[in-house]
Biopython code that builds the backbone (N, CA, C, O; Angstrom):
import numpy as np
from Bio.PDB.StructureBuilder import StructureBuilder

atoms = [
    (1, "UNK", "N", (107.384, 145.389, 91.383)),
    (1, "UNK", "CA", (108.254, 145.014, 90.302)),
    (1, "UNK", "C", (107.866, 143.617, 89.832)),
    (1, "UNK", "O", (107.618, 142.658, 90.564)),
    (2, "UNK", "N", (107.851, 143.648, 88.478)),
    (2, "UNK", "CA", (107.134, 142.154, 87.669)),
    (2, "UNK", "C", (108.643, 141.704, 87.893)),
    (2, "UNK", "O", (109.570, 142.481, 87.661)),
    (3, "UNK", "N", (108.801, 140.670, 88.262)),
    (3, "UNK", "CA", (109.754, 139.237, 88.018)),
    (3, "UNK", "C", (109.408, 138.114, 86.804)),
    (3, "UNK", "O", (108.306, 137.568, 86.750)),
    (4, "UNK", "N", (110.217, 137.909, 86.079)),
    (4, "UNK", "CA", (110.041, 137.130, 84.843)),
    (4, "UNK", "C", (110.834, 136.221, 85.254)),
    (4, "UNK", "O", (111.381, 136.478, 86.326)),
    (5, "UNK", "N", (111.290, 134.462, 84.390)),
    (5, "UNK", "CA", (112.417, 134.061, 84.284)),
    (5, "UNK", "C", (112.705, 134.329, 82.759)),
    (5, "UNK", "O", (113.922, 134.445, 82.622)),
    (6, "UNK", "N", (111.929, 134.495, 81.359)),
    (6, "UNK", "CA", (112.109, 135.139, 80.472)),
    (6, "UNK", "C", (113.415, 135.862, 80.214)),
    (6, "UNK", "O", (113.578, 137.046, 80.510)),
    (7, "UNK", "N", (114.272, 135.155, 79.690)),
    (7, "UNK", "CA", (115.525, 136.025, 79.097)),
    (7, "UNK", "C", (115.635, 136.426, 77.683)),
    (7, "UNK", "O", (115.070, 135.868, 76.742)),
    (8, "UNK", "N", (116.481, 137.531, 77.619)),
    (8, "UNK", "CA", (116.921, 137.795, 75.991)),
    (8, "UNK", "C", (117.574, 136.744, 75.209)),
    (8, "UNK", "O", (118.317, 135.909, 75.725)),
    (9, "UNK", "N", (117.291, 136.790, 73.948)),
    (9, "UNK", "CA", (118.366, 135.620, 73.709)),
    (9, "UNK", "C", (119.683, 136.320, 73.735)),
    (9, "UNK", "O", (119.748, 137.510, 74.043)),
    (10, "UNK", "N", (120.866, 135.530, 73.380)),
    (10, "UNK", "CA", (122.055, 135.913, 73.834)),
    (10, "UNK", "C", (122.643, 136.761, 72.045)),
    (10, "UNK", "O", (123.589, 137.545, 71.964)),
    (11, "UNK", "N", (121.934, 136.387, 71.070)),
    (11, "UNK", "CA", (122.040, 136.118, 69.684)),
    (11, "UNK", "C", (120.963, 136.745, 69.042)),
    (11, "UNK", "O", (119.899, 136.253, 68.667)),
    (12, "UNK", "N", (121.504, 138.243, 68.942)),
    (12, "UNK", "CA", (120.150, 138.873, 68.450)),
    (12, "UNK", "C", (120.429, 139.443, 66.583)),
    (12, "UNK", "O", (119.732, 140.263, 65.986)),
    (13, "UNK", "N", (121.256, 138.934, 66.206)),
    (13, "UNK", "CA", (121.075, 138.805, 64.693)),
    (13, "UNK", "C", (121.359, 137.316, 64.003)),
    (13, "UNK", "O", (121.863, 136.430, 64.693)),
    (14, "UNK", "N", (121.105, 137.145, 62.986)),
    (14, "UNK", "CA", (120.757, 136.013, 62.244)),
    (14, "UNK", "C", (122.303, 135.972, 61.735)),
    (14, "UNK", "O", (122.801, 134.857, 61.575)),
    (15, "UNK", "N", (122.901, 136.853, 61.536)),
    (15, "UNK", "CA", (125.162, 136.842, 61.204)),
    (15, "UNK", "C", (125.320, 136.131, 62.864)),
    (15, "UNK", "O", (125.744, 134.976, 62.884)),
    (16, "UNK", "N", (125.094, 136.585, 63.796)),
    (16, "UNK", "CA", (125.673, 136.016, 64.743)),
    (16, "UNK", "C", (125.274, 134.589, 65.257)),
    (16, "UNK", "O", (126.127, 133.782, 65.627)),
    (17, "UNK", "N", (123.683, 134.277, 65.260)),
    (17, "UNK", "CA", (123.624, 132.979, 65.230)),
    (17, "UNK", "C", (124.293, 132.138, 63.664)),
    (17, "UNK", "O", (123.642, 131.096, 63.588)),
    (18, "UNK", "N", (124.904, 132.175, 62.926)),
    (18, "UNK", "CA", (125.400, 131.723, 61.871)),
    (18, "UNK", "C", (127.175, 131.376, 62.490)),
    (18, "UNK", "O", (128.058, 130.542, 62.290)),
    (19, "UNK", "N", (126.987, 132.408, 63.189)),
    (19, "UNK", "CA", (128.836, 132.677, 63.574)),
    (19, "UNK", "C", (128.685, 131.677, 64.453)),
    (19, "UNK", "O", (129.751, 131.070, 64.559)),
    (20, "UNK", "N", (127.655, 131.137, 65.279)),
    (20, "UNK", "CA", (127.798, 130.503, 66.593)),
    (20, "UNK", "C", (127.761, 129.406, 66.013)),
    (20, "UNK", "O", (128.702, 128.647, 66.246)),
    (21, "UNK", "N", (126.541, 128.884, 64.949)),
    (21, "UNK", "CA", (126.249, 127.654, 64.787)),
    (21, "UNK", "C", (127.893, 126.694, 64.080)),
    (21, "UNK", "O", (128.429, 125.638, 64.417)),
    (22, "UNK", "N", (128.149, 127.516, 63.228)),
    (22, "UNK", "CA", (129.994, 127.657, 63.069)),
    (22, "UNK", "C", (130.773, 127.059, 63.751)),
    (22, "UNK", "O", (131.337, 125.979, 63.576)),
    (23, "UNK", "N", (130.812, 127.900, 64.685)),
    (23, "UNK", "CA", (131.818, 127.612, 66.300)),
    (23, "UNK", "C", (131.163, 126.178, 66.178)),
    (23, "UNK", "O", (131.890, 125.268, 65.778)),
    (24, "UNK", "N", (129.882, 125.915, 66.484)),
    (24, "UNK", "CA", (129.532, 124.962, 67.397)),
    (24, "UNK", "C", (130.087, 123.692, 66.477)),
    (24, "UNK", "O", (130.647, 122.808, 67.126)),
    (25, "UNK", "N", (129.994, 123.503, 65.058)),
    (25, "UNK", "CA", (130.606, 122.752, 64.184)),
    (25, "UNK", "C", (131.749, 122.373, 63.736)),
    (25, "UNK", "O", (132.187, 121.478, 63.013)),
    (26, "UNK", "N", (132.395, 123.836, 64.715)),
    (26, "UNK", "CA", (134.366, 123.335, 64.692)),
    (26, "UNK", "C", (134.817, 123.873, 62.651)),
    (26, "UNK", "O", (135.860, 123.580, 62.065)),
    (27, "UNK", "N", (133.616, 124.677, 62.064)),
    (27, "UNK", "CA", (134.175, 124.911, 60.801)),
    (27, "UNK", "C", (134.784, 126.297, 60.818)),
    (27, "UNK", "O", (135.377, 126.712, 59.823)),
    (28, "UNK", "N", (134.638, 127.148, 62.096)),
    (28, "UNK", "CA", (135.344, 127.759, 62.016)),
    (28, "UNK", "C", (136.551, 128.272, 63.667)),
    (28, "UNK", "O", (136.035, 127.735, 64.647)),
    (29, "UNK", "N", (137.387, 128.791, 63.942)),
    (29, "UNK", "CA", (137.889, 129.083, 65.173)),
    (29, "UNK", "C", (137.909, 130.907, 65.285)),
    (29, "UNK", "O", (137.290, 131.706, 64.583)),
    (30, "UNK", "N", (138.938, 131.200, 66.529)),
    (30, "UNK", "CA", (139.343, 132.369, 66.253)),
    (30, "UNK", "C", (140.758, 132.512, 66.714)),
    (30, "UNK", "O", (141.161, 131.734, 67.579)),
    (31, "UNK", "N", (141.579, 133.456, 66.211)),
    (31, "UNK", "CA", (142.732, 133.767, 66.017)),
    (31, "UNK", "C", (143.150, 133.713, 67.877)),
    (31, "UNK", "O", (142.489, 134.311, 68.726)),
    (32, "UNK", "N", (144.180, 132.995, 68.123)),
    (32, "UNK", "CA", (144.184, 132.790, 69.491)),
    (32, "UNK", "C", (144.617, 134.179, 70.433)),
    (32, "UNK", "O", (144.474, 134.469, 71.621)),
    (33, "UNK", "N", (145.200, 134.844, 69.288)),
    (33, "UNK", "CA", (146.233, 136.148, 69.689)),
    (33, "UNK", "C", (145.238, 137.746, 69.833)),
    (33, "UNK", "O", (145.006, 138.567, 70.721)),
    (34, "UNK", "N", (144.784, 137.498, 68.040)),
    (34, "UNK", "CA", (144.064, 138.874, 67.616)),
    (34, "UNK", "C", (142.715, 138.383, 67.891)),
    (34, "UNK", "O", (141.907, 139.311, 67.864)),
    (35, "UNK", "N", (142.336, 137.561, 68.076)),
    (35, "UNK", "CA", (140.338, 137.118, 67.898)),
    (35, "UNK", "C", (139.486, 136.869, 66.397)),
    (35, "UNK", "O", (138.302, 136.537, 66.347)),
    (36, "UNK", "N", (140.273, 137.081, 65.334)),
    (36, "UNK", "CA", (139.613, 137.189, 64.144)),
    (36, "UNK", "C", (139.089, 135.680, 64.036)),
    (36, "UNK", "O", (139.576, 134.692, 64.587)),
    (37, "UNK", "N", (137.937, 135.749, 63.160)),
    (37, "UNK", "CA", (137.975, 134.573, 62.798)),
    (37, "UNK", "C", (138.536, 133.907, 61.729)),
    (37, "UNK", "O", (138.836, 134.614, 60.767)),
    (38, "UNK", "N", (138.794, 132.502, 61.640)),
    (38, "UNK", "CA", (139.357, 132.384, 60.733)),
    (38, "UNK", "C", (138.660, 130.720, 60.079)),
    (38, "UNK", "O", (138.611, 129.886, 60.984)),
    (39, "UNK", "N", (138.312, 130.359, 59.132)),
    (39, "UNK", "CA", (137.996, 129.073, 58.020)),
    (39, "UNK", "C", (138.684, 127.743, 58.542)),
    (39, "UNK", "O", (139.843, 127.762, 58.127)),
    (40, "UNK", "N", (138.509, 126.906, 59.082)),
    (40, "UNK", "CA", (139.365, 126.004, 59.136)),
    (40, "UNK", "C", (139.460, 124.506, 58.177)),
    (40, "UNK", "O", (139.820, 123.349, 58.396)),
    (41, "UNK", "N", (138.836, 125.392, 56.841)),
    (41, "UNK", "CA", (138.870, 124.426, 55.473)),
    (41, "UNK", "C", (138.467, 122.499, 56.247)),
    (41, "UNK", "O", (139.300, 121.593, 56.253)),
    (42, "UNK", "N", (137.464, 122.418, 56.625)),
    (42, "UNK", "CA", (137.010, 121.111, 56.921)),
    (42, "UNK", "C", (135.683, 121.387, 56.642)),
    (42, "UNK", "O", (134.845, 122.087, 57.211)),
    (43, "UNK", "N", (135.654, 120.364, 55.174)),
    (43, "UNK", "CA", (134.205, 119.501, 54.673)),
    (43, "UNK", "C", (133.593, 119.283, 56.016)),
    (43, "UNK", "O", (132.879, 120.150, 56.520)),
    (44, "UNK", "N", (133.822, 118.281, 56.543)),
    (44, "UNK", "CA", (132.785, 117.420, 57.552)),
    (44, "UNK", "C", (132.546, 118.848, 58.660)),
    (44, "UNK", "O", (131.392, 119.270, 58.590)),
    (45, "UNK", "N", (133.053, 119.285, 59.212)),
    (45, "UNK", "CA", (132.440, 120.828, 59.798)),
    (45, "UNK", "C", (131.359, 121.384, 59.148)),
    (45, "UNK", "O", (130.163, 121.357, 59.437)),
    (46, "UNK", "N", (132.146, 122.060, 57.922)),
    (46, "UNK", "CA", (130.988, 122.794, 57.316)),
    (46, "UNK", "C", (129.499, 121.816, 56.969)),
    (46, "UNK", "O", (128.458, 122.408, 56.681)),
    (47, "UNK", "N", (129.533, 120.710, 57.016)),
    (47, "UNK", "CA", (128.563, 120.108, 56.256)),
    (47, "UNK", "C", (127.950, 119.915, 57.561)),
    (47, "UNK", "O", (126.724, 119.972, 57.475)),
    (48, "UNK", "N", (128.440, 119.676, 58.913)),
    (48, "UNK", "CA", (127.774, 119.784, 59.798)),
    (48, "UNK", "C", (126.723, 121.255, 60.438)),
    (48, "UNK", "O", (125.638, 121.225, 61.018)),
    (49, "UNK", "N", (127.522, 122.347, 60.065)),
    (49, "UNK", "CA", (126.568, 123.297, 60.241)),
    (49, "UNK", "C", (125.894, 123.561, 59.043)),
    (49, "UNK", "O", (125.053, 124.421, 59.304)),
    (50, "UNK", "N", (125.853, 123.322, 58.125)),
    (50, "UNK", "CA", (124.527, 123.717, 57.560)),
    (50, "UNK", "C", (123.499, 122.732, 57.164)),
    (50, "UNK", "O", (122.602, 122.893, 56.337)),
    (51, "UNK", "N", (123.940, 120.980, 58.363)),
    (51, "UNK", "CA", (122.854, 119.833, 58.636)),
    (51, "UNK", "C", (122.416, 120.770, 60.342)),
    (51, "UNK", "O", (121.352, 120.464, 60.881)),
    (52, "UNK", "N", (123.027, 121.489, 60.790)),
    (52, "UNK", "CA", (122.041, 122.245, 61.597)),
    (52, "UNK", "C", (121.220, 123.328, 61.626)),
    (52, "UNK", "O", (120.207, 123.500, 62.305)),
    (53, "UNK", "N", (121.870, 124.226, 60.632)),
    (53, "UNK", "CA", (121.387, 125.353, 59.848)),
    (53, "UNK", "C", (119.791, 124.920, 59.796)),
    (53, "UNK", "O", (118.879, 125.309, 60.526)),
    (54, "UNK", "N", (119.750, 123.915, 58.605)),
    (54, "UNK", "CA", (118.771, 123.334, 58.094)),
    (54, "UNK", "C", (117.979, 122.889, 59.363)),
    (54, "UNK", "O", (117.006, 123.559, 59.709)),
    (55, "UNK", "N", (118.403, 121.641, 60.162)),
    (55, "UNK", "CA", (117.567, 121.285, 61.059)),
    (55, "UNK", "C", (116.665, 122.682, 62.157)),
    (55, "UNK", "O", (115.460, 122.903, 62.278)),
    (56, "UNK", "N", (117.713, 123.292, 62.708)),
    (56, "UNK", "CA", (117.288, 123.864, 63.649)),
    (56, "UNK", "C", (117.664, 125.245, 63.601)),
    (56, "UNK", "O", (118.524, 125.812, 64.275)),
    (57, "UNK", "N", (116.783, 125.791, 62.571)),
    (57, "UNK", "CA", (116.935, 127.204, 62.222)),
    (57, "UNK", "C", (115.955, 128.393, 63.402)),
    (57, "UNK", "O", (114.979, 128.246, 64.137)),
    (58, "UNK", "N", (116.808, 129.470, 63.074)),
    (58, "UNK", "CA", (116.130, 130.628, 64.118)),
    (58, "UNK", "C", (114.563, 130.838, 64.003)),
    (58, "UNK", "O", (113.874, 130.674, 62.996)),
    (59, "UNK", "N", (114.186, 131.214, 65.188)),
    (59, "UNK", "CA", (112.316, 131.277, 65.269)),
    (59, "UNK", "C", (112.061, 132.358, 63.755)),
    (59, "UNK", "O", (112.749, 133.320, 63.415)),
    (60, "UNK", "N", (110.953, 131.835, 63.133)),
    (60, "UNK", "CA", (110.893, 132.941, 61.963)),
    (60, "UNK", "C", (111.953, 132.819, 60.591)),
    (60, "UNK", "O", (111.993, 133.733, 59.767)),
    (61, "UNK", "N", (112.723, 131.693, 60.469)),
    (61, "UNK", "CA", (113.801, 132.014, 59.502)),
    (61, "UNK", "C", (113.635, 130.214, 58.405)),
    (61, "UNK", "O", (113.803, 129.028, 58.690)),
    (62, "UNK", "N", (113.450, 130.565, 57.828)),
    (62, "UNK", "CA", (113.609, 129.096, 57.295)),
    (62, "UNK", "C", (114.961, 128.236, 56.998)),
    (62, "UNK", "O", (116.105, 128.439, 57.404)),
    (63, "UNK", "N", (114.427, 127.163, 56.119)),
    (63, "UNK", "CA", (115.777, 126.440, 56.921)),
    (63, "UNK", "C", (116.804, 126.801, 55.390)),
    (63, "UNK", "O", (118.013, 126.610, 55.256)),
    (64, "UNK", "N", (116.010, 127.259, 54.578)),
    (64, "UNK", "CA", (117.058, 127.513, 53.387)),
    (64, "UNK", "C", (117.689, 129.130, 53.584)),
    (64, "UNK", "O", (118.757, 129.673, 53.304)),
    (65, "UNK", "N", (116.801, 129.429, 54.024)),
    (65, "UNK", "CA", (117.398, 131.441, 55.023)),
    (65, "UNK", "C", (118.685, 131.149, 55.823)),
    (65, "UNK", "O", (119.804, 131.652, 55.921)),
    (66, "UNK", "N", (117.929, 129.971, 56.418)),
    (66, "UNK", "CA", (119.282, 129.850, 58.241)),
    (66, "UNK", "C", (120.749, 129.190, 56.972)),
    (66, "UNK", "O", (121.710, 129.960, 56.991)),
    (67, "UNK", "N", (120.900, 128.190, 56.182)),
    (67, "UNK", "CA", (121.532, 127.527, 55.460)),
    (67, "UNK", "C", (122.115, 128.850, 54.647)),
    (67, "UNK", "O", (123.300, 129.050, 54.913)),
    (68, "UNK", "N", (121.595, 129.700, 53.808)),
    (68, "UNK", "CA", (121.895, 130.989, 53.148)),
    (68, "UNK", "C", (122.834, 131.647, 53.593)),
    (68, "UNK", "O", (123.798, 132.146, 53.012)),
    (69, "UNK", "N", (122.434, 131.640, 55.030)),
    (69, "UNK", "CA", (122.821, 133.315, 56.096)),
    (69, "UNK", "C", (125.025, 132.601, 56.703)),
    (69, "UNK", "O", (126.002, 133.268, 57.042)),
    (70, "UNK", "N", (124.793, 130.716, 56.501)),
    (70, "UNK", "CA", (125.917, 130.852, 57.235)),
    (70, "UNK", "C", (126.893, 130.257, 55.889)),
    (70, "UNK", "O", (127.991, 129.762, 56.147)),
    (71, "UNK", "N", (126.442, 130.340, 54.558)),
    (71, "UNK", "CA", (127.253, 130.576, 53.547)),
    (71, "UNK", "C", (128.108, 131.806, 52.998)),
    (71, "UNK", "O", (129.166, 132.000, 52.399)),
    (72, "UNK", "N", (126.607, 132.827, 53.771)),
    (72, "UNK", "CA", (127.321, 134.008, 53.066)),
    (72, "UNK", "C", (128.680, 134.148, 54.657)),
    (72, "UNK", "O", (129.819, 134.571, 54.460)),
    (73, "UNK", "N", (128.350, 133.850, 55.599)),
    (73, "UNK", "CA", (129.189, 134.204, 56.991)),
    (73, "UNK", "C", (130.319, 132.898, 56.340)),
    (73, "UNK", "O", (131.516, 132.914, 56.626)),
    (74, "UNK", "N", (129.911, 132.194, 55.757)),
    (74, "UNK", "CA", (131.757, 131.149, 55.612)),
    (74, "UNK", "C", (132.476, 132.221, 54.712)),
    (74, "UNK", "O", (133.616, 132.655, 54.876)),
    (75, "UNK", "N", (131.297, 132.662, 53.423)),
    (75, "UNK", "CA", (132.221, 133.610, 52.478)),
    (75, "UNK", "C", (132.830, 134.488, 52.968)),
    (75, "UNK", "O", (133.794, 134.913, 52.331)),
    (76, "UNK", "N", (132.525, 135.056, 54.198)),
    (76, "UNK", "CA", (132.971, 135.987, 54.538)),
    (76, "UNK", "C", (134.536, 136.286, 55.510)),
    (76, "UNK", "O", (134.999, 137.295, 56.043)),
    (77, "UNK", "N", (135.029, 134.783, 55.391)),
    (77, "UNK", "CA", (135.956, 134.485, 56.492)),
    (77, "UNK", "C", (136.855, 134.190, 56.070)),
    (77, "UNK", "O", (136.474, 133.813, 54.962)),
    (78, "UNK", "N", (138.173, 134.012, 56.100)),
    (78, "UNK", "CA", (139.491, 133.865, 55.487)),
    (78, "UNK", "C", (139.991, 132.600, 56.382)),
    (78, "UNK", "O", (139.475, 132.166, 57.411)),
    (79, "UNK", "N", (141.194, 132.114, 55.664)),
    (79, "UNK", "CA", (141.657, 131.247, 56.237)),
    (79, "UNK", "C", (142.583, 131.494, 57.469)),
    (79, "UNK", "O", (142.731, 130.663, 58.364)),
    (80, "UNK", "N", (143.110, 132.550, 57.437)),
    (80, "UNK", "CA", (144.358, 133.265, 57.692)),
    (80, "UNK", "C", (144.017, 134.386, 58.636)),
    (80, "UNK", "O", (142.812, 134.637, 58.613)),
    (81, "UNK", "N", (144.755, 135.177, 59.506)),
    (81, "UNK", "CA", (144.604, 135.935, 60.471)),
    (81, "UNK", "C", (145.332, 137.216, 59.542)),
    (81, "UNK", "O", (146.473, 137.185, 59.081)),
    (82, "UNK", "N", (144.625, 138.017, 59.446)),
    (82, "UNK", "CA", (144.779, 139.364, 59.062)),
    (82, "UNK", "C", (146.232, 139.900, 59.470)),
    (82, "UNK", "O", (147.008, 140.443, 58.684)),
    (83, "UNK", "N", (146.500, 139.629, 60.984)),
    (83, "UNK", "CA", (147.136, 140.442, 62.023)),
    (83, "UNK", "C", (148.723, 139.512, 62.118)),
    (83, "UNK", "O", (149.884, 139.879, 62.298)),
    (84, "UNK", "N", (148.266, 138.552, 61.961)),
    (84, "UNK", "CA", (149.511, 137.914, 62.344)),
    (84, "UNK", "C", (150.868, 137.389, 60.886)),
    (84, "UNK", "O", (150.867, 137.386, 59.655)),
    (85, "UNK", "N", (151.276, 137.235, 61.346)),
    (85, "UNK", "CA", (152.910, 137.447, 60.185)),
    (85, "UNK", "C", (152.409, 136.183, 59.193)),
    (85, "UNK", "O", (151.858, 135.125, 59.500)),
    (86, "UNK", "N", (152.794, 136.681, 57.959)),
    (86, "UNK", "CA", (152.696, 135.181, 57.256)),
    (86, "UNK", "C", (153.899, 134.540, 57.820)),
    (86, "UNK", "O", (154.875, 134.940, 58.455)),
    (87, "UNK", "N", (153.453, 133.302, 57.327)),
    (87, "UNK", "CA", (155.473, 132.215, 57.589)),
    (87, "UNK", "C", (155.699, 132.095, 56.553)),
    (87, "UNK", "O", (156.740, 131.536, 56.209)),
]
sb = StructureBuilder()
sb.init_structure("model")
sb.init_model(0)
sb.init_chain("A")
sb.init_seg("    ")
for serial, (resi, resn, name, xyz) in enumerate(atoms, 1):
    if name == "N":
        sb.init_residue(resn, " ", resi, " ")
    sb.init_atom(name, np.array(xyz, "f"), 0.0, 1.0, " ", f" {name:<3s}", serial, name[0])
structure = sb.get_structure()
């Protein structure tokens, strides 16, 4: 049996590294109850992930692709939890 230390990455589409780089910027959370995600309307977040987008985009993806991919993933997110009651 071959032994590697070689792992998968954990992030095997370009939506999900977008979703992470996100998280990692605090521009977006998730619903503490249901899991959805949800926008947490902060400039300085968002402007932070897509100064990482840009910097340190996926192997193969450029940095205006990686920047692209987590605009269309902000468009895609609401402020608000689907599931839970308005107030």
């Amino acid at each position: 049996m071959l032994m590697t230390s070689a792992r998968r990455p954990a992030i095997r589409t370009l939506r999900g590294w977008a979703i992470d780089v996100l998280q990692e910027a605090g521009a977006i959370r998730e619903c503490e109850e249901h899991g959805w995600m949800q926008e947490r309307a902060d400039p300085h977040a968002r402007e932070r992930a897509f100064d990482i987008a840009r910097g340190d985009p996926p192997a193969g993806v450029s940095p205006d692709a990686a920047a692209a991919e987590v605009r269309d993933v902000l468009n895609s997110i609401g402020d608000t939890c689907p599931e839970c009651p308005a107030d």
